[in-house]
C-alpha positions in Angstrom: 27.9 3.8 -3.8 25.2 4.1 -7.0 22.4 5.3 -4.6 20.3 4.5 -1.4 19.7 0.8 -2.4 22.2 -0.1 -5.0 26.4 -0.3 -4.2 28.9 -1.3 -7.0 31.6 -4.2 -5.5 34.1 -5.0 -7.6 32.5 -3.4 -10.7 29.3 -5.5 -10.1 26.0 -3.5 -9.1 23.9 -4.9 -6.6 20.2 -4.1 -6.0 19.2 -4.6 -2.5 16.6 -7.1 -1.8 13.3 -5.7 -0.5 14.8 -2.0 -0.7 13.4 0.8 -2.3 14.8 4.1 -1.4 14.0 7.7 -2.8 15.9 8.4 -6.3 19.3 10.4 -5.8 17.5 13.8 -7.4 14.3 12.9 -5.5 13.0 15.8 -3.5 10.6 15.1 0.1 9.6 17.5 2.7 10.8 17.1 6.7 8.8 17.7 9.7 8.6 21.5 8.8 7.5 21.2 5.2 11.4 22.2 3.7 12.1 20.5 0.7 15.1 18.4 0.6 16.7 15.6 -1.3 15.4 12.4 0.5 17.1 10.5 -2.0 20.8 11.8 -1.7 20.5 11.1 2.4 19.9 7.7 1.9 22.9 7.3 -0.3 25.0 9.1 2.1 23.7 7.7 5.1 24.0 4.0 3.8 28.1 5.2 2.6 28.4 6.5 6.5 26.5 3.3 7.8 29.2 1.2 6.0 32.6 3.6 6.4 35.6 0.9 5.8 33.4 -2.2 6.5 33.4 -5.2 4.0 30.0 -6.0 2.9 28.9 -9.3 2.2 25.9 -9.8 -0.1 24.1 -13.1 -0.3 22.0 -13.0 -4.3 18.0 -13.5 -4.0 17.6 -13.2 -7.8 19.1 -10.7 -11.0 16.7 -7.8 -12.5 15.8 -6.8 -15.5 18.9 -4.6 -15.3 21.3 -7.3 -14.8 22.0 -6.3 -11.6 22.5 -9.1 -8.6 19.6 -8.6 -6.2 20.7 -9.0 -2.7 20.7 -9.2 1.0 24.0 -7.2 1.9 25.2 -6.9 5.4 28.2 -4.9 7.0 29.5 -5.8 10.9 26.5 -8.1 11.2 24.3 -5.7 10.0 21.4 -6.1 7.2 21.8 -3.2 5.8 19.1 -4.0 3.6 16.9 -4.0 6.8 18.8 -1.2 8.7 17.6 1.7 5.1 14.1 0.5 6.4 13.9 0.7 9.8 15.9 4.2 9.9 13.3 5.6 7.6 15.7 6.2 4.3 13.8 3.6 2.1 10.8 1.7 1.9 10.0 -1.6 2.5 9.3 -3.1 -1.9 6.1 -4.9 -1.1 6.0 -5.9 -4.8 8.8 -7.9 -4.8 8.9 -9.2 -0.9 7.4 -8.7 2.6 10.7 -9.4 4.3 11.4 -6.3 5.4 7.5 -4.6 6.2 8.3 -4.6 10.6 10.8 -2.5 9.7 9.1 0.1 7.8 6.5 -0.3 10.5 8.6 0.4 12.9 9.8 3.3 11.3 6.6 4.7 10.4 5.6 4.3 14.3 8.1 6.3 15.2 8.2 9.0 12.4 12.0 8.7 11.6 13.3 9.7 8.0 11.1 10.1 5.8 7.8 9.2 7.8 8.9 12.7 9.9 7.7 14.3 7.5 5.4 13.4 3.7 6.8 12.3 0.6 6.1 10.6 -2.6 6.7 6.7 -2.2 10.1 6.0 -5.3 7.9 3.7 -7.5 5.2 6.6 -7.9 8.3 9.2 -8.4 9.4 6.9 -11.2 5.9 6.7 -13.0 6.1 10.6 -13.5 4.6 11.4 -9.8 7.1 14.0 -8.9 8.2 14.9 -5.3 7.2 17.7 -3.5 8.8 21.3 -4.2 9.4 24.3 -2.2 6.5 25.8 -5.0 3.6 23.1 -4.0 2.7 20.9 -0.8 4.0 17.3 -0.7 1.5 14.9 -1.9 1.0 12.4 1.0 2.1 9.2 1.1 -1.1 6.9 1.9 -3.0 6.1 -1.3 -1.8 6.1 -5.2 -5.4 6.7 -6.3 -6.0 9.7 -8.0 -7.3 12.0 -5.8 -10.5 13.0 -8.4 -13.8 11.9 -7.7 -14.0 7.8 -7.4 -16.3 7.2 -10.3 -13.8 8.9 -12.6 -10.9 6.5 -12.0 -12.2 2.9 -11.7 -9.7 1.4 -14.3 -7.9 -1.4 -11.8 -4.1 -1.7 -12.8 -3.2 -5.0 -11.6 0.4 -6.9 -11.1 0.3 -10.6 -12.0 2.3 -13.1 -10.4 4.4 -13.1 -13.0 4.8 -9.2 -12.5 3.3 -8.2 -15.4 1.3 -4.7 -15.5 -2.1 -5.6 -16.4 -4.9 -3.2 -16.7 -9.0 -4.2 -16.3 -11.7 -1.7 -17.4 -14.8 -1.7 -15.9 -16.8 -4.5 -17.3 -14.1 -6.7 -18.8 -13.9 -10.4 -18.2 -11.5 -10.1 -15.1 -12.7 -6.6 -13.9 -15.3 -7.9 -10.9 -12.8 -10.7 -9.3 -9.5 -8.1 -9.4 -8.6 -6.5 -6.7 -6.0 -3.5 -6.3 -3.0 -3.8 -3.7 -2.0 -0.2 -3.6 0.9 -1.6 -0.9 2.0 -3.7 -3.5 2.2 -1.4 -6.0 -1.0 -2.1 -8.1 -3.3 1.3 -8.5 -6.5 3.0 -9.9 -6.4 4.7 -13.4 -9.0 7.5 -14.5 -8.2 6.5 -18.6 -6.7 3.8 -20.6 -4.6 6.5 -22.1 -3.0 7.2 -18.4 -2.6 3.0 -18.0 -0.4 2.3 -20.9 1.3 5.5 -19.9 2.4 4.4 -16.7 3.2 1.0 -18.2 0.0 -1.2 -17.8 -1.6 -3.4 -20.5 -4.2 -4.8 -21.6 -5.2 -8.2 -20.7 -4.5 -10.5 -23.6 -7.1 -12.8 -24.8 
């Protein structure tokens, strides 16, 4: 087990398809507003989901790690699927839809992480850190900055190709780009904060 949505078989580590689950030093809040590491229960929770089970893993595509993305399953169960709809990961808009009635499910019913607030894991890995017991958790809902609209109207778009493309207000593309914030696109306040975060500028 690597962590909530990656397993090692055989010396091979797969990604899990759809899956993105809170980053093993990650910190959330519950119910009460205690911090605790949402990303360390997933990884144990998938480990106890699987116990002595063989998992069987059927590859959707390889990232830019080299690691085999995957839909795994253990006793019949899509595990990938299972994270989701228990509340220990989310479901990866950006790279599938697949798994979004899970996550709704989940959210309906406030179990694992939607029981209590959290920083989504691809805003935790852009320097958006999770809550502490020092400072409220940031609620999950919106990654636009939370100052006033007119100071963040830089649109950081994915292509289809998934490249991180930024538009100031203005350019070319700027009026006909829309931001998915469920699929991981967002708002920047300065070019400076876009390149950052791994955005760039349109070529051309």
């Amino acid at each position: 087990m690597i962590d909530g949505d990656t397993l090692e078989i055989r010396g091979t580590r797969i990604r899990f398809h759809g899956v993105d689950a809170p980053e093993s030093a990650q910190l959330c809040q519950d119910a009460g507003g205690r911090a605790y590491r949402c990303g360390q229960q997933a990884a144990l929770a998938l480990s106890d989901k699987i116990g002595s089970a063989n998992v069987t893993c059927q590859q959707k595509d390889v990232d830019r790690y080299q690691r085999i993305v995957a839909q795994c399953s253990a006793n019949r169960i899509d595990l990938n699927g299972w994270l989701i709809e228990q509340g220990y990961a989310l479901a990866y808009r950006q790279y599938s839809t697949e798994y979004v009635p899970q996550e709704d499910a989940a959210r309906k019913a406030k179990r694992g992480l939607w029981a209590g607030s959290f920083t989504p894991p691809w805003d935790w890995r852009r320097g958006e850190r999770g809550p502490s017991k020092a400072e409220p958790a940031p609620q999950v809902s919106s990654s636009r900055p939370q100052s006033t609209s007119s100071d963040c109207r830089i649109k950081g778009n994915i292509s289809a190709k998934g490249e991180k493309i930024y538009h100031l207000p203005g350019s070319r593309a700027y009026d006909r780009t829309v931001v998915n914030e469920a699929a991981g696109e967002r708002w920047f306040c300065s070019e400076s904060d876009a390149i950052t975060a791994g955005w760039r500028a349109p070529k051309g």
